[in-house]
MIKOLVEX-424622 format. One line per field, with one value per residue (C-alpha): residue number from 1; chain; x, y, z. Coordinates in steps of 0.5 Angstrom, whole numbers, plus 500, padded with zeros to 3 digits. Layout:
N
n	(NUM_...) .
chain	(A_...) .
X	(X_...) .
Y	(Y_...) .
Z	(Z_...) .
This chain:
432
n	(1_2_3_4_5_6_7_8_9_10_11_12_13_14_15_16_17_18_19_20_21_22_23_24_25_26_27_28_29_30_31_32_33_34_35_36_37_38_39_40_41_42_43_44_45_46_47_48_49_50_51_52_53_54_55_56_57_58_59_60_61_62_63_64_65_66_67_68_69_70_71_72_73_74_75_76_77_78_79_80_81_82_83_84_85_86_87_88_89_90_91_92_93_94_95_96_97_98_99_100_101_102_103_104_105_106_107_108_109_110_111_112_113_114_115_116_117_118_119_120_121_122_123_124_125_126_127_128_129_130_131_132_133_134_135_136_137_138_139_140_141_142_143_144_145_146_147_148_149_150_151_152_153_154_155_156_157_158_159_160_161_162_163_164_165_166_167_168_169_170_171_172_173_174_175_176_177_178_179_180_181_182_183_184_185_186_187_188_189_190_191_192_193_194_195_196_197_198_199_200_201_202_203_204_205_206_207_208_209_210_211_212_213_214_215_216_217_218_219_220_221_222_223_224_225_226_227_228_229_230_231_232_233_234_235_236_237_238_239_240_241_242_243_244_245_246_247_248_249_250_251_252_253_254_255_256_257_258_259_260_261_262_263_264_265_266_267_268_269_270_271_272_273_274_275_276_277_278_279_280_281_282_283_284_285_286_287_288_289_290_291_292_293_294_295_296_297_298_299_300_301_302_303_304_305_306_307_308_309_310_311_312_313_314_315_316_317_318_319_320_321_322_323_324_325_326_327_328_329_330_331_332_333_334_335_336_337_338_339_340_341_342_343_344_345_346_347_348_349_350_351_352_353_354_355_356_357_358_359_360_361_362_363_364_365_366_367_368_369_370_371_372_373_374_375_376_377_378_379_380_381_382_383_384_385_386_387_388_389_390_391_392_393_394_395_396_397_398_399_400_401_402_403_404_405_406_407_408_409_410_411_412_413_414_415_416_417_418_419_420_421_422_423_424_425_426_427_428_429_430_431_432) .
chain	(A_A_A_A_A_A_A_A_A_A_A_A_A_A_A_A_A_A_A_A_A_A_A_A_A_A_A_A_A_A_A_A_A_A_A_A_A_A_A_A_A_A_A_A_A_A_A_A_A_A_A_A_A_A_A_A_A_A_A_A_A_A_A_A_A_A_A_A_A_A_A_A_A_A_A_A_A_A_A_A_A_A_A_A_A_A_A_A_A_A_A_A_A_A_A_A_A_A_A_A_A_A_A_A_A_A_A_A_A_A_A_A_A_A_A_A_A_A_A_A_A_A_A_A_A_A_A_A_A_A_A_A_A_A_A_A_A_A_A_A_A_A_A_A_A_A_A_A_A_A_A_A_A_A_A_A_A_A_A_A_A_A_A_A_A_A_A_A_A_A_A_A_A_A_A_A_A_A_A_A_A_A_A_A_A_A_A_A_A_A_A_A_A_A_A_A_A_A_A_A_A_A_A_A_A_A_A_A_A_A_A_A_A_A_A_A_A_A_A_A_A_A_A_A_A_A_A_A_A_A_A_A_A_A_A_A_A_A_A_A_A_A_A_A_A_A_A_A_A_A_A_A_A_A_A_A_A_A_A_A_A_A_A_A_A_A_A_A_A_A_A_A_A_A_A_A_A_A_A_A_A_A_A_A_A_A_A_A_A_A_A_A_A_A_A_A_A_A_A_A_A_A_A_A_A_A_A_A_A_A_A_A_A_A_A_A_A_A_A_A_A_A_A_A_A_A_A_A_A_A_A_A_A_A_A_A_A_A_A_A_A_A_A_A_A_A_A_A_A_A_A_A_A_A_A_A_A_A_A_A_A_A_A_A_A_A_A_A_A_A_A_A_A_A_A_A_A_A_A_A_A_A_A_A_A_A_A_A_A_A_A_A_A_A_A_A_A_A_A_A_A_A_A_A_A_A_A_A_A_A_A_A_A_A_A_A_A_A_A_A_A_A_A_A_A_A_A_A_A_A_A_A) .
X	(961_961_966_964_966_967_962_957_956_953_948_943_935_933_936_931_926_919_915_910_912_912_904_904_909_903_897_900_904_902_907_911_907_909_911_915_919_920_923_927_930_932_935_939_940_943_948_950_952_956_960_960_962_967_970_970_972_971_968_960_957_950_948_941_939_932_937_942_937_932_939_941_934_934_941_938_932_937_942_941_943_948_949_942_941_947_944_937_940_944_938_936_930_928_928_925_920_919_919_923_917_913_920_920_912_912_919_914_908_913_915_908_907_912_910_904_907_903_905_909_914_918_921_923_926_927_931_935_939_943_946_951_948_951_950_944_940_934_928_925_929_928_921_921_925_921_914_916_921_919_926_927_933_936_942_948_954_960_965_964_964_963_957_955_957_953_946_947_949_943_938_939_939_932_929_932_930_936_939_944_948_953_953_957_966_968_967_971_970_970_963_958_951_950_944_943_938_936_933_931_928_926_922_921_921_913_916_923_928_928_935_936_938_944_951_957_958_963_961_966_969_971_973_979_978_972_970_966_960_954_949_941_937_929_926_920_918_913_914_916_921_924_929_932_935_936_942_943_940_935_931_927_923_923_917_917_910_908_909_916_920_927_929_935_938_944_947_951_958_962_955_956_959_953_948_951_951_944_942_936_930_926_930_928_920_922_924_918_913_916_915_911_910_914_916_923_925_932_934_941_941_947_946_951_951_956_957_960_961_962_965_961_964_969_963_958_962_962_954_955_954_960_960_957_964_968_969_963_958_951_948_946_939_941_944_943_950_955_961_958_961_960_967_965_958_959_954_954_949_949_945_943_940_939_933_928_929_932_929_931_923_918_911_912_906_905_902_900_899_899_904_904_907_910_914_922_925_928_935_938_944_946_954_957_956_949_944_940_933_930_924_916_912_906_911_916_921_928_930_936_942_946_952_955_961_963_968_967_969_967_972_972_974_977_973_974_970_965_957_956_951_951_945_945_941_939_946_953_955_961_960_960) .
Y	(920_917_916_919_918_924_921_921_927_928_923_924_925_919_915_918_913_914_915_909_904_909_909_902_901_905_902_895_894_892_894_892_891_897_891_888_894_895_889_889_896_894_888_892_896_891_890_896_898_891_893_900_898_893_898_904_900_905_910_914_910_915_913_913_908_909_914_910_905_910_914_906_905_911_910_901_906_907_900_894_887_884_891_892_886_887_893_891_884_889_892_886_884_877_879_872_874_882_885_890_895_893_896_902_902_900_905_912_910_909_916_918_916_919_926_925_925_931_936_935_932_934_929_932_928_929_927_931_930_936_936_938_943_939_932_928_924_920_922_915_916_922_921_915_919_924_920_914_918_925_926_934_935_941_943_945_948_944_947_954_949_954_957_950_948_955_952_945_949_953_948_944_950_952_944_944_950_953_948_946_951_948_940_940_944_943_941_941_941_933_933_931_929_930_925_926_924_928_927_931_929_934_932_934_928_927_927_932_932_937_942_943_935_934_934_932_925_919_915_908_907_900_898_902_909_913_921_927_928_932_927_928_925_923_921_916_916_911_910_902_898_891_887_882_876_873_878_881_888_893_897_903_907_914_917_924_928_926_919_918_914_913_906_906_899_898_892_889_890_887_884_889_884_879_884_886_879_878_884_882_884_879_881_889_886_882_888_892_887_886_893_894_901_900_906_907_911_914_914_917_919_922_929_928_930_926_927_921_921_916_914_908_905_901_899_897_892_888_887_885_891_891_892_898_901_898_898_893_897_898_903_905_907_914_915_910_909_904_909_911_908_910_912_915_914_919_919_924_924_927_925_931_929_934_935_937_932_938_943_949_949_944_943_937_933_929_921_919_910_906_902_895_894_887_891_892_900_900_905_905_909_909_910_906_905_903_902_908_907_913_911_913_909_909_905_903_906_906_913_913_907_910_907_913_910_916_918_924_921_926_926_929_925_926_927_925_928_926_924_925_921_924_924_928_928_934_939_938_937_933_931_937) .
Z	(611_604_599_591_585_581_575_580_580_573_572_567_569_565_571_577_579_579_587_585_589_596_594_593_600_604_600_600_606_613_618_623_630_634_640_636_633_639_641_635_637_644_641_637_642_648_642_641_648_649_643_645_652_650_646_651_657_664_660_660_655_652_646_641_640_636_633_630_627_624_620_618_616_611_608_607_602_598_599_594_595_600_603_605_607_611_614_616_620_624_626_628_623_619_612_611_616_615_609_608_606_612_616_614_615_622_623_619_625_631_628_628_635_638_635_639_645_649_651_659_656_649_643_638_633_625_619_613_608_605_598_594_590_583_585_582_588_585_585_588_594_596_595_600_605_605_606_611_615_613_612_608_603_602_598_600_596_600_595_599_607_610_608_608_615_617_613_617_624_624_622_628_632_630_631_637_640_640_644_639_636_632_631_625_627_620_613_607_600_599_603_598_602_609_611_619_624_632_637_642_649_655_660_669_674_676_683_683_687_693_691_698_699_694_698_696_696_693_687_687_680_683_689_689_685_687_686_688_685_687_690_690_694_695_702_703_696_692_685_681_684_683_687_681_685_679_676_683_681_684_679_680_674_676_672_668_667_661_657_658_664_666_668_673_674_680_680_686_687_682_678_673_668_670_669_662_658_661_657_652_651_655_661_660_659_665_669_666_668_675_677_682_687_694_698_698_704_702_694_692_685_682_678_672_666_661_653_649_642_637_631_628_622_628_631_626_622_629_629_622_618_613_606_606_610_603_596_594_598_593_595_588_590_591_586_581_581_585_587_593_600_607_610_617_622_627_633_639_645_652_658_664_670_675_680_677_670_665_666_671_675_676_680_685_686_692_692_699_698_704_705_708_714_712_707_709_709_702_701_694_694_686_689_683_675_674_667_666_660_658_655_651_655_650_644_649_645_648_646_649_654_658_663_668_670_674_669_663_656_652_647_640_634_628_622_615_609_605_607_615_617_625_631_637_642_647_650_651_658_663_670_675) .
């Protein structure tokens, strides 16, 4: 949410600037690798959730990541100077060594990519901006929006918030499927521009589990505090492992049907606080090319589900994005004039986890591999807080990080009038 100054709104058509230099980004400019985005976003990513954790101690910790860099990259098309500098290097990128066209190239082709995920496994992901009705944006931005992030612009009357929260409210509807039915609870006059990003992901494990298997279980908070949670659990199941000696922890990926994987990392007991501060991207390539196919005889994964919701103006500013928050903010390549501050980044996210994956059925599909003899038997009991990683295995792309501590923390926060710049991903749930 974004603070506007009244002058603002009655910018006259002569300031609008000219959508040249979208073509000349796409004819001109190569852009980022798709590996090294990646990298950059998991960086990102690790960042965020160290904060996110400092600040939600003993707390579920679910977030988008991807979601979260693409809506701070669409508000950077329209910041200027120290605060899109700012912006960008929150994000992790080198100006000096990438251009800021070549970002959002590489940021509109890792989009693509994801839109072509197939059809075992649904992501869905989106942007939009919903105006007010008498505010002037320039025509450059949203051109840009439109061409690199295939970002809509709707107008909006937020002078009557109920009808404009109606409109928000059933648009997400319809691009989730109905799966989200009202992400926006109140609005008021105030509010000029809403700018958000969603994602959406479903998918089924390649290899579910059996429901007849899942028991009541304790799952340790700490050494002292445990609660009931239902307990899945899969028998002499094949799939990637790797025992990490070095940061004490065991890694099991769970693939979904489909191009999409989920990355379960169990630390020791009492190596959780290791396993944090050793969170880079190299450690994730480290545990990804580690993997390799062991028959594990008893998996104990918890079925939870878990909602966070996050008000990042508080977080932000710790991974350097600042000006943008005060009244030196530039994001003038908006609105061609200086007024406008970001006052409020809300983010929710949610996460289910359930025998199936998240759908109510799925087809079971068997491996038969032989298996060693010189192998140990394998039991990996996830009774205690553990990492989770759901990814796009063909970009490798992070779609969200999750830390199940065991207890629920979804939490309503307080909202303040003027731009939201929101993200959700997928339906609100808590632990059953």
């Amino acid at each position: 949410m974004a603070e506007i100054s009244p002058d603002v709104l009655c910018q006259p058509d002569d300031t609008l600037g000219k959508d040249t230099a979208v073509q000349e980004n796409q004819n001109n400019r190569t852009p980022v690798d798709n590996l090294a985005l990646t990298s950059t976003n998991t960086d990102f990513a690790f960042s965020l959730y160290k904060e996110l954790a400092l600040n939600n101690p003993d707390k579920n910790v679910v977030f988008s990541p991807f979601s979260i860099s693409t809506a701070l990259a669409i508000l950077s098309l329209g910041a200027r100077n120290k605060t899109l500098e700012e912006i960008l290097e929150g994000l992790k990128f080198s100006l000096t060594e990438t251009p800021e066209a070549a970002i959002h190239q590489g940021f509109g082709h890792l989009l693509h990519m994801l839109s072509q995920s197939g059809d075992q496994v649904q992501i869905r992901t989106g942007s939009a901006m919903f105006i007010e009705k008498h505010l002037q944006i320039l025509a450059e931005f949203k051109e840009k929006a439109r061409a690199l992030y295939q970002a809509e612009a709707s107008v909006a009357d937020f002078q009557q918030p109920d009808e404009a929260k109606k409109l928000i409210n059933d648009y997400v509807n319809k691009q989730t499927q109905g799966k989200i039915k009202e992400l926006i609870s109140d609005l008021d006059e105030n509010t000029i521009m809403v700018l958000m990003n969603y994602i959406y992901f479903k998918g089924k494990w390649k290899s579910p589990f059996e429901p007849h298997f899942t028991f009541e279980s304790e799952f340790y908070l700490d050494k002292k505090r445990t609660v009931k949670v239902p307990m899945m659990h899969h028998t002499f199941l094949t799939t990637p492992y790797f025992r990490d000696e070095d940061l004490n922890c065991s890694v099991v990926e769970l693939k979904y049907t489909g191009n999409a994987s989920a990355l379960f990392i169990l630390p020791d007991e009492g190596k959780m606080q290791q396993l944090e501060a050793s969170l880079r991207p190299e450690t994730l390539k480290k545990w990804k090319d580690s993997l390799s196919p062991r028959m594990i005889d008893d998996l104990y994964m918890p079925k939870f589900s878990i909602s966070t919701d996050y008000s990042l103006e508080k977080i932000l500013p710790q991974l350097g994005i600042r000006e943008v928050f005060s009244m030196l903010a530039d994001l003038s390549g908006i609105t061609g004039a200086k007024e406008l501050r970001v006052s409020q980044v809300v983010h929710k996210a949610v996460l289910d986890v359930a025998e199936t994956g998240t759908e109510a059925a799925a087809a079971t599909e068997f491996e038969e591999v032989y298996i060693s003899s010189q192998f140990k038997s394998i039991t990996v009991r996830f009774n205690r807080p553990f990492l989770m990683f759901v990814s796009e295995t063909n970009t490798q792309t992070t779609l969200f990080l999750s830390f199940p501590s065991g207890e629920a923390s979804a939490q309503e926060t307080r909202r303040e009038p003027k731009i939201l710049i929101g993200q959700w991903l997928g339906r609100k749930y808590r632990w059953d």
